[in-house]
C-alpha positions in Angstrom: -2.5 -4.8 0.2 -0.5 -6.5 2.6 3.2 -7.5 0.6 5.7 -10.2 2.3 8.7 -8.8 2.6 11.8 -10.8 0.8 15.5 -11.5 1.9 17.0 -11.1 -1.5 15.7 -9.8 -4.5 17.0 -10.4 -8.4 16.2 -8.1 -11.2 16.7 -8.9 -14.6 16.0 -6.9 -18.0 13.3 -10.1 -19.0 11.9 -12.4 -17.8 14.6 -15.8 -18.0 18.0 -13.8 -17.2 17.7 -14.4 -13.4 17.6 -17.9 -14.0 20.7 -17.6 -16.4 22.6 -15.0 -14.2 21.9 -16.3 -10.8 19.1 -19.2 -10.8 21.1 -21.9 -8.9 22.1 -19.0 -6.2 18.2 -18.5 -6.0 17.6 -21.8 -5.7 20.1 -22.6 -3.0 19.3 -19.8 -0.7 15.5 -21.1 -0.8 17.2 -24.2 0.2 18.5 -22.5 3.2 15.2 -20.8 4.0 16.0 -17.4 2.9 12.9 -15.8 1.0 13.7 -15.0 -2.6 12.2 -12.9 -5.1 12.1 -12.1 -8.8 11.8 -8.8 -10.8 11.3 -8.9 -14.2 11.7 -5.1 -15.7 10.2 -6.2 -19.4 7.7 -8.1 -20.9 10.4 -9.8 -23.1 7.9 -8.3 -26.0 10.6 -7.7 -28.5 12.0 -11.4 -28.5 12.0 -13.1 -31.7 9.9 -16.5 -30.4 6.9 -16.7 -28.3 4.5 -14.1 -26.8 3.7 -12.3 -23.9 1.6 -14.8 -22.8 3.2 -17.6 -22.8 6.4 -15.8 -21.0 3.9 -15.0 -18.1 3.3 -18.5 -18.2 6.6 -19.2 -18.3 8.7 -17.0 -15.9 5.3 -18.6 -13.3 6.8 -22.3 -13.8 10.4 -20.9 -13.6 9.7 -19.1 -10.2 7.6 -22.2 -8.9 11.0 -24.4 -9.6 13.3 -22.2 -7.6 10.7 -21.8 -5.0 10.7 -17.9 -5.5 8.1 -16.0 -2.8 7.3 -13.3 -5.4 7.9 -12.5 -9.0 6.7 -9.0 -10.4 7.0 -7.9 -13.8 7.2 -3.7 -13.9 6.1 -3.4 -17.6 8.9 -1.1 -18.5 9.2 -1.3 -23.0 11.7 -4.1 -24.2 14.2 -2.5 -26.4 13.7 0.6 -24.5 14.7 0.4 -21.0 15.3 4.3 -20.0 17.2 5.5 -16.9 14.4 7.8 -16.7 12.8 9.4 -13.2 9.6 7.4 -13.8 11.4 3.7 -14.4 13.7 4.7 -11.5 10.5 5.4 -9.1 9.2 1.8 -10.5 12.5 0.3 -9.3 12.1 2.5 -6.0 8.5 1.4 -4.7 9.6 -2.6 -5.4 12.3 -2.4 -3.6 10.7 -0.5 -0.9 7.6 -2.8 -0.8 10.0 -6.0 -0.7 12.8 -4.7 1.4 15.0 -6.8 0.3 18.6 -7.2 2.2 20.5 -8.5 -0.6 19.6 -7.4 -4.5 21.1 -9.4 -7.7 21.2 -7.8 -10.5 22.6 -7.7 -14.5 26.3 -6.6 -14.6 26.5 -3.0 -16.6 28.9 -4.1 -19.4 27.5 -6.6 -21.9 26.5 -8.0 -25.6 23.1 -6.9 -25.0 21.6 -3.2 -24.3 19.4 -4.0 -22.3 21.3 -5.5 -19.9 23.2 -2.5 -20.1 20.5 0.2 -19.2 18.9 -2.5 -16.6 22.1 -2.8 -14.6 23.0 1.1 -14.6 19.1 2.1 -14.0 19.1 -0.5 -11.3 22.1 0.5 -9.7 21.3 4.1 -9.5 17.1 3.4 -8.5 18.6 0.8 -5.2 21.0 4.3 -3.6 18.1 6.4 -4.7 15.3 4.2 -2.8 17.6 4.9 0.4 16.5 8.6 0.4 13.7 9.7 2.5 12.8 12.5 0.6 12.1 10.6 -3.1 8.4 9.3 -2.9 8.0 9.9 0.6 4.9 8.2 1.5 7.3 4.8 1.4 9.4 4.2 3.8 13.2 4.4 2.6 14.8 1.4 2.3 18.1 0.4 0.6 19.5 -2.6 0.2 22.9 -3.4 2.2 24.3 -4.9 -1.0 24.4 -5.1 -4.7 25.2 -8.3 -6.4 26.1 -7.8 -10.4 25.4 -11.2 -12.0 27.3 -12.4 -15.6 24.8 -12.3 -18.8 27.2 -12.6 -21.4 30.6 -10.7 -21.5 32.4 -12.0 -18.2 34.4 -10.5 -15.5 36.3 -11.2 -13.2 34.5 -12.7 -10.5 34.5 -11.0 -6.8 33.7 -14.3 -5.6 31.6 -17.4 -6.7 28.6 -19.6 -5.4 28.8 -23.4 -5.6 25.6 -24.7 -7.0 26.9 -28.4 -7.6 23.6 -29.5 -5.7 21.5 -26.6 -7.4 22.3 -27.4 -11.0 19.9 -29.1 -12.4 16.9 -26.9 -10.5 18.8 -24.0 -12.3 18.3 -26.2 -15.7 14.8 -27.1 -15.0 14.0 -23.7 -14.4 15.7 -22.5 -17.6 13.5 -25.6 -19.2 10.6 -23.8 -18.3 11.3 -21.0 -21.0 10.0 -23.1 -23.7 9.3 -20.5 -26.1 12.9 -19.3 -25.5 15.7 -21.7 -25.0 16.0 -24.6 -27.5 12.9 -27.0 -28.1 13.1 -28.9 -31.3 9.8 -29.3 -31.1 9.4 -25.1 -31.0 7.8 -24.5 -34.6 9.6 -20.6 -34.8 12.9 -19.6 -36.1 15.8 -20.5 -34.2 17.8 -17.2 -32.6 21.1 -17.2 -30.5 19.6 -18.6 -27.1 17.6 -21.3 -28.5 20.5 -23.0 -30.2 21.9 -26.3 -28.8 25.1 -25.0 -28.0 23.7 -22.0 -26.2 22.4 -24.3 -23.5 25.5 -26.3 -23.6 27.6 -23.2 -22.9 25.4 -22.5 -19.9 26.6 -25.6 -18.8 30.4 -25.2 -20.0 30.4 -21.7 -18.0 28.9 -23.5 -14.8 31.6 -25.9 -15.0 34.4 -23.8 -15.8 33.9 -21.4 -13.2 33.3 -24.4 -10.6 36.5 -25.9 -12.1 38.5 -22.8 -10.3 36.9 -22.8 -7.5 37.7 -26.3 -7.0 33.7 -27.4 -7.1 31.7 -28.9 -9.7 29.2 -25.7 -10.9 29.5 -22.5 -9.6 27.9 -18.8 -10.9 30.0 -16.1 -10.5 28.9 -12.7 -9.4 30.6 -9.2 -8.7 30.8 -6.4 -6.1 32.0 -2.7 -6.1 32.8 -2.9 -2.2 35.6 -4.7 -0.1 34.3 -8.1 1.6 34.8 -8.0 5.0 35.2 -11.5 6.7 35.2 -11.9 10.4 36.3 -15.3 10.1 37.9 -16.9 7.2 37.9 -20.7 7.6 34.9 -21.7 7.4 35.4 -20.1 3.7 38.6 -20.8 3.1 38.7 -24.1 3.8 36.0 -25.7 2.2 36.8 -25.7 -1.6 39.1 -28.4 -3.1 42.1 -27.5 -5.1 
């Protein structure tokens, strides 16, 4: 089976926390012709609305909006994510398949478990893909950087991405989740993302975090290593403040 490779490729622990973490940055670099991809590591099996099914159906509308090349969903147990040699060689063959240059991932410090054990298993699977010797009938590939994306708790941000013009793609997309995010017309009990303010906050945090960068929205992301810039104005002089 022939597989496209990808430019940049975003994990998250279920399906709909791409589009939270780093949907408009998707969705922007799609703009600018750079091949995107989506991993899902879960069914999103455990959640408290919808089913399977209609995630599927989901996360395919949600990827279709951002004008993702590829989503894949690896099947690993919701509520039970494992940094485990055998989730770790799941992580390993995607991203060798893919190849991607740039991966996005969950930040490793957060409300939810899950996004706990995804970011950490993550992390460690991406180095691990770069050795030869670790399923060796794939080529070793590892990606040149690791981009930790903000689920709940935040961090200081490394740096941030405007997505003024990406916004309401990145809203669409979250739209898409109707099982998940709030629907009034959604029949279910109503859990912490499918509140009305829960969507408003994803707003609020877009804003707030455009608001000091001197844009309008903007997701903010983290990295362990030192940016390098070879030359800083067309960078530094772009934002207003």
């Amino acid at each position: 089976m022939t597989v496209e490779s990808v430019d940049v490729l975003a994990f998250g622990a279920h399906p709909d926390d791409v589009e939270l973490g780093c949907g408009g940055t998707l969705a922007k670099l799609a703009r600018q012709g750079y091949r995107t991809g989506i991993v899902d590591l879960t069914e999103g099996e455990m959640a408290s609305r919808g089913t399977v099914e209609a995630r599927y159906r989901e996360a395919a509308e949600a990827a279709r909006i951002l004008n993702v090349r590829q989503r894949v969903n690896l099947k690993i147990p919701d509520a039970g994510i494992e940094n485990s040699e055998w989730n770790r060689h799941k992580i390993i063959e995607v991203v060798r398949r893919y190849r991607p240059t740039l991966v996005f991932l969950p930040y490793p410090n957060d409300r939810h478990p899950d996004h706990i054990h995804a970011g950490r298993l993550i992390t460690e699977a991406c180095f691990y893909s770069g050795l030869a010797k670790i399923l060796p009938d794939l080529p070793a590939h590892r990606p040149r950087r690791l981009i930790y994306y903000l689920c709940t708790y935040e961090f200081e941000p490394t740096f941030v991405v405007d997505i003024t013009g990406e916004f309401e793609i990145k809203m669409k997309a979250l739209q898409a989740y109707r099982s998940q995010f709030h629907n009034p017309d959604w029949p279910g009990e109503q859990t912490f993302v499918s509140s009305r303010w829960f969507m408003e906050a994803v707003e609020f945090r877009a804003r707030h975090f455009g608001y000091k960068a001197g844009v309008q929205y903007a997701e903010p992301f983290y990295v362990r290593e030192t940016i390098a810039l070879s030359d800083i104005f067309p960078v530094l002089s772009r934002n207003l403040m």
